[in-house]
C-alpha positions in Angstrom: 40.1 -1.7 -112.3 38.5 -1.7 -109.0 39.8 0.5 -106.3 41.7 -1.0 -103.4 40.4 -0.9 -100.3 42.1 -0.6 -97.0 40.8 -2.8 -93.9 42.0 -3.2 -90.3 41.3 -6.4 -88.8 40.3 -6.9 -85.1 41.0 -10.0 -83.9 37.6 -10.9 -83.9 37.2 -10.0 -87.6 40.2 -12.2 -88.6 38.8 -15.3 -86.9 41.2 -15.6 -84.8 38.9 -16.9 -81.6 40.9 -19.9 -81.6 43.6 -17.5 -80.4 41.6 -16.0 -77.5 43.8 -15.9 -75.0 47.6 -16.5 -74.8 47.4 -20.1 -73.0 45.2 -21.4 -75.9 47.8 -20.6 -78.4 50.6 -21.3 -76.8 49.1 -25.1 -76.8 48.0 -24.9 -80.3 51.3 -24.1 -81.1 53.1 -27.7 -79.7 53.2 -28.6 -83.9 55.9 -25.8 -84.4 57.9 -27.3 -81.9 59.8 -26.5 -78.4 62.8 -25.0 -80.7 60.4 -22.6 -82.3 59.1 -21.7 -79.5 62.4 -20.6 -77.6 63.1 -18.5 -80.7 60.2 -16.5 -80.2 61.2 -16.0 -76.6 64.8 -14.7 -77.2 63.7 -12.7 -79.8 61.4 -10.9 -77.1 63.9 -11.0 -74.7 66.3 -8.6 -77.3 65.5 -5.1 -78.4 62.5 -4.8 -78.9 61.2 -4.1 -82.8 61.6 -0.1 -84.6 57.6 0.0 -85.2 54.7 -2.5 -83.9 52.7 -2.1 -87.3 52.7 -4.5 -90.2 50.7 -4.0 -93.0 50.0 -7.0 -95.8 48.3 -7.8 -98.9 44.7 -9.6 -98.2 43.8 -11.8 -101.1 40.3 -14.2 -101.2 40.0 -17.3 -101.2 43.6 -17.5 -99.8 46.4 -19.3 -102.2 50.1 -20.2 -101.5 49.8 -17.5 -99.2 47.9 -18.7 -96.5 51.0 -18.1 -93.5 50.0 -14.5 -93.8 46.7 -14.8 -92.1 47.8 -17.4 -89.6 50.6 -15.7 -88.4 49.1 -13.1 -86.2 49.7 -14.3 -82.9 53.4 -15.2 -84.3 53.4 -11.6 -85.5 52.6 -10.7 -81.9 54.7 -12.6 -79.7 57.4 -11.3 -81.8 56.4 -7.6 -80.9 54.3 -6.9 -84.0 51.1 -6.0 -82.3 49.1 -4.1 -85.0 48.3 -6.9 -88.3 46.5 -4.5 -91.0 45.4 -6.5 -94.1 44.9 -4.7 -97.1 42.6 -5.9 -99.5 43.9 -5.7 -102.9 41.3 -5.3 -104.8 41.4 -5.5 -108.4 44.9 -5.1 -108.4 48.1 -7.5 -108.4 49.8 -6.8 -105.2 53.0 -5.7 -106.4 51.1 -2.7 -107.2 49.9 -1.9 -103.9 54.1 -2.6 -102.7 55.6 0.2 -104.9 53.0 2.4 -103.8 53.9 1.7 -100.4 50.1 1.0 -99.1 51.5 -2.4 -98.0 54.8 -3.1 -96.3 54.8 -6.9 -97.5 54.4 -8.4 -100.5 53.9 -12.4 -100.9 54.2 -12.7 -104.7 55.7 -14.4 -107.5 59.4 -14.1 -108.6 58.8 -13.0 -112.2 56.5 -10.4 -110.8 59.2 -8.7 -108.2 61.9 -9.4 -111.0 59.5 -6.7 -113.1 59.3 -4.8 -110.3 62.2 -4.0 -109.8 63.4 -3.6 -113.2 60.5 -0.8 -113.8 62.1 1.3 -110.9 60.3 0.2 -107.9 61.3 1.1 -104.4 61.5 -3.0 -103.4 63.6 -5.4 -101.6 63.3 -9.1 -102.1 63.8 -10.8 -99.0 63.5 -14.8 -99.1 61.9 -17.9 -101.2 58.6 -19.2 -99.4 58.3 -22.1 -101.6 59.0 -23.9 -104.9 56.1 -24.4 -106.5 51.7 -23.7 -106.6 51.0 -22.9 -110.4 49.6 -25.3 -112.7 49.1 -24.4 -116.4 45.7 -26.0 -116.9 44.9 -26.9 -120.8 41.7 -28.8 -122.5 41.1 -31.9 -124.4 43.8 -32.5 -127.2 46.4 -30.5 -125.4 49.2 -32.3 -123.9 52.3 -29.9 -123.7 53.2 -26.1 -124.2 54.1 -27.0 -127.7 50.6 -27.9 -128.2 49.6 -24.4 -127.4 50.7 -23.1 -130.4 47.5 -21.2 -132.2 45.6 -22.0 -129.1 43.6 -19.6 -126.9 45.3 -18.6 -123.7 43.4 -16.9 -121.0 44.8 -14.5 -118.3 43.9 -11.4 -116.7 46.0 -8.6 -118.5 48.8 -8.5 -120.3 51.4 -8.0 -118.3 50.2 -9.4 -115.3 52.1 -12.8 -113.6 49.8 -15.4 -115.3 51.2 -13.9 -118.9 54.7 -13.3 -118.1 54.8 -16.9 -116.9 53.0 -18.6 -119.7 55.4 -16.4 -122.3 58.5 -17.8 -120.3 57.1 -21.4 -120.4 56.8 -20.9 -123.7 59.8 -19.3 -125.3 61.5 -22.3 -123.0 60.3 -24.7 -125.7 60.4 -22.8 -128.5 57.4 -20.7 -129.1 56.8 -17.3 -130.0 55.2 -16.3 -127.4 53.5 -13.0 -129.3 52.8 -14.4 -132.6 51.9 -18.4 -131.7 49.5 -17.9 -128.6 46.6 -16.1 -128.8 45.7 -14.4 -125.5 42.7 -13.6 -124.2 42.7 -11.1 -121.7 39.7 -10.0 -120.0 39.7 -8.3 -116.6 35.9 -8.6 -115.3 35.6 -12.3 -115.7 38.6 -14.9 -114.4 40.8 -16.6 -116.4 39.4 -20.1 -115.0 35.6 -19.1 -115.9 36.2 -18.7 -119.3 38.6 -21.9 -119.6 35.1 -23.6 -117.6 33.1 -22.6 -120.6 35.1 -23.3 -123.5 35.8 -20.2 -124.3 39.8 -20.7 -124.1 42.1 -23.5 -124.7 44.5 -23.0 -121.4 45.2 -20.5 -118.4 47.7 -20.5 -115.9 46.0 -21.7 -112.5 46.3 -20.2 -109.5 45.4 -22.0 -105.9 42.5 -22.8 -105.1 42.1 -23.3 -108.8 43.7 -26.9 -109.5 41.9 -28.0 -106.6 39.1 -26.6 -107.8 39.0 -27.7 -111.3 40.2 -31.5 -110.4 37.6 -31.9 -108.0 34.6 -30.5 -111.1 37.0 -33.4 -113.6 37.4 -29.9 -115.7 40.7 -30.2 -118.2 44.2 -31.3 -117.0 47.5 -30.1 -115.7 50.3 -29.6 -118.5 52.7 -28.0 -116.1 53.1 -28.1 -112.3 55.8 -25.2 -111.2 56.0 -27.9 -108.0 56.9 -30.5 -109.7 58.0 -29.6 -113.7 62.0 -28.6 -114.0 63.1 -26.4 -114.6 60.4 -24.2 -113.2 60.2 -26.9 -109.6 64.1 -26.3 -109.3 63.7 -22.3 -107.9 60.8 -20.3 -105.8 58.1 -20.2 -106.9 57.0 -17.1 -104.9 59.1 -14.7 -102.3 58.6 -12.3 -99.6 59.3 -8.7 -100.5 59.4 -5.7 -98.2 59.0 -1.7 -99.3 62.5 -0.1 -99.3 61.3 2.1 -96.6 59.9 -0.4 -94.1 63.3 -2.5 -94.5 65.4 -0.2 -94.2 63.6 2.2 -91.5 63.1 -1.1 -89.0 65.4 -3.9 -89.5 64.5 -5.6 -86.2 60.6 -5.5 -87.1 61.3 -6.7 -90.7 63.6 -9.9 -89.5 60.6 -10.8 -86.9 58.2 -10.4 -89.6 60.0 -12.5 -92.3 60.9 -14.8 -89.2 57.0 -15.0 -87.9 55.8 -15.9 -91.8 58.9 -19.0 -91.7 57.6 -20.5 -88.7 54.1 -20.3 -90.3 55.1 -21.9 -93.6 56.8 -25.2 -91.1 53.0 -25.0 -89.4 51.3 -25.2 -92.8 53.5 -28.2 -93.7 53.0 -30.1 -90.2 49.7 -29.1 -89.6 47.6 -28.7 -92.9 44.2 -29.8 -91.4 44.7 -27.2 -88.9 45.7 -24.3 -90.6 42.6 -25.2 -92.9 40.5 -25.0 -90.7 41.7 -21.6 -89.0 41.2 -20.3 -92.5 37.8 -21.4 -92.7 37.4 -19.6 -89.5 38.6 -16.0 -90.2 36.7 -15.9 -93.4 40.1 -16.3 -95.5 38.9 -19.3 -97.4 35.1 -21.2 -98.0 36.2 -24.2 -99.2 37.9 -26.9 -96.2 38.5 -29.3 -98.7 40.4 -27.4 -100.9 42.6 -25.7 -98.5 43.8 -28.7 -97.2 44.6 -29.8 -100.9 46.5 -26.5 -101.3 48.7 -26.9 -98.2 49.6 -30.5 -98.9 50.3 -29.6 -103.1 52.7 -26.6 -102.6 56.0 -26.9 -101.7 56.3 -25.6 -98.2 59.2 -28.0 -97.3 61.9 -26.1 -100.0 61.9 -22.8 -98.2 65.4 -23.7 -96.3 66.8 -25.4 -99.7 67.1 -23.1 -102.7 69.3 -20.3 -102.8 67.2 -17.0 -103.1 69.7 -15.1 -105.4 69.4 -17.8 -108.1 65.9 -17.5 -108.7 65.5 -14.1 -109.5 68.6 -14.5 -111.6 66.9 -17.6 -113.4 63.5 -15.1 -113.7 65.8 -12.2 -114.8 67.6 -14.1 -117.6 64.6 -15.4 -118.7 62.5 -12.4 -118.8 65.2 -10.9 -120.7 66.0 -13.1 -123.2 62.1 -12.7 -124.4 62.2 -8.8 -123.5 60.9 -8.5 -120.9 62.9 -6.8 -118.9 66.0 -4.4 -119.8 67.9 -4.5 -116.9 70.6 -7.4 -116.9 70.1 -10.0 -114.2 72.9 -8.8 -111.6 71.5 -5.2 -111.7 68.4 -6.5 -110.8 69.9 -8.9 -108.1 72.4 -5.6 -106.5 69.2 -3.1 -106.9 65.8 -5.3 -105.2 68.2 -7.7 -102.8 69.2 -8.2 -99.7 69.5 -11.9 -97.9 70.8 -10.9 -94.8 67.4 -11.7 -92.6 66.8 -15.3 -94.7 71.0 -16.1 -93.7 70.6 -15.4 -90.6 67.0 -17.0 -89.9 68.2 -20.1 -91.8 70.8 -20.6 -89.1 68.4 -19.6 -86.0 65.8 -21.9 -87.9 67.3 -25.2 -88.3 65.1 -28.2 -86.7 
């Protein structure tokens, strides 16, 4: 496993030059809206945040969580000056969160539902969206029935890509230990060896649909955007250490608050965003990122209630054993929707 590597970003490093100077932005920024706008002013014009640092995971290319490295400026006008990015390596993020080398985490429910239940010091804050994985599976394979004696790739066991595949599973049926064969293998990625033939199906991660549609290489069996019951709850949510959220509640509420308006900017203004990704060096691919932001479900971050989805993870994950906390344990100890409540009602366009 590679070590992680910690990297502060100037503002020339993360490509933000569109952003040069406060006037630019502030036009850039006529997508978000005059509403937006006026909540960033008021939530100046209040006490000012408990810390002006804000560190988050850095992933590349950038996925489903691209509003992290747009959000800078946002970050900033809301008092949140210093933006680290930590790169995470070859590690899941999650990892880098219960360590505390992060203060943010952007990851999959299942994977803070784990979390939690292994003793982490976590709080799950909010749902960012419903839906950006797509079990991709080769010729001959139309449904997770079908994957029964086949060869499923991921990265390790125990990582998000298996715990989801063993939950889509078990939902129709399967054995997820004795009728899949997985293939895990943590120098080359999943979507490489599904590219070669050497596995039958992997759970996809963007830019990877995108990727593989645009190459005509195998087809999608299930879309967590689109696919009940999986498109019915977040897909992924923000989660803050129990330190950071606790220690500065102002800062946290402006972060969470910052990475909201971004998600509204990544649903008007996909071509945009794209393109301020290409030019901080998150992404290489325009094309794709653009397909990204217009496939994954930024519009259902005001819709689903929070608290169901990690229950719907939780009683999944334990009915396959998973996890051995129950599901309102897990909700009481790695919880708290107080900011998302209250930003929901600030929020509303």
């Amino acid at each position: 496993m590679k070590e992680w590597l910690s990297v502060t970003y100037s503002e020339r490093e993360l490509g933000m030059q569109f952003l040069q100077n406060r006037r630019d932005f502030l036009a850039g920024l006529s997508a978000i809206g005059a509403a937006s706008m006026v909540g960033v002013s008021n939530a100046v014009a209040q006490s000012p945040p408990e810390t002006t640092a804000v560190r988050l995971a850095k992933f590349f290319p950038a996925g489903c969580d691209t509003p992290q490295y747009v959000a800078a400026e946002l970050l900033r006008a809301e008092g949140i000056s210093d933006v680290h990015y930590i790169d995470v390596g070859g590690e899941d993020s999650s990892v880098l969160l219960a360590r505390g080398e992060v203060d943010f985490d952007w990851n999959y429910a299942a994977i803070n539902v784990a979390s939690i239940d292994a003793g982490a010091p976590i709080t799950v804050l909010a749902g960012m969206h419903s839906g950006c994985l797509e079990l991709i599976a080769g010729e001959g394979i139309r449904g997770v029935t079908d994957l029964k004696g086949k060869k499923v790739g991921v990265y390790a066991i125990s990582s998000s890509p298996h715990i989801l595949v063993t939950l889509m599973a078990a939902y129709v049926g399967l054995d997820p230990k004795k009728d899949i064969e997985w293939v895990a293998d943590s120098k080359v990625s999943p979507m490489e060896l599904f590219a070669s033939g050497k596995i039958d199906a992997f759970l996809a991660t963007p830019p990877e649909p995108q990727d593989l549609r645009a190459r005509k290489i195998g087809h999608t069996i299930v879309s967590t955007a689109t696919d009940a019951p999986w498109s019915n709850y977040y897909c992924c949510m923000l989660t803050g250490t129990n330190e950071y959220v606790q220690r500065y509640p102002i800062a946290t509420k402006r972060v969470l608050r910052s990475l909201l308006k971004t998600v509204d900017l990544c649903l008007t203004e996909p071509q945009t965003v794209a393109q301020r990704l290409i030019d901080g060096g998150f992404a290489s691919s325009y094309d794709f990122a653009v397909q990204t932001l217009n496939d994954v479900r930024y519009d259902r971050w005001r819709d689903f209630d929070p608290e169901d989805s990690l229950r719907f993870y939780a009683l999944r994950m334990q009915e396959v054993g998973l996890i051995k906390r129950n599901p309102n344990d897990i909700i009481l100890a790695g919880s708290d929707w107080r900011f998302i409540n209250e930003l929901r009602r600030e929020l509303k366009t």
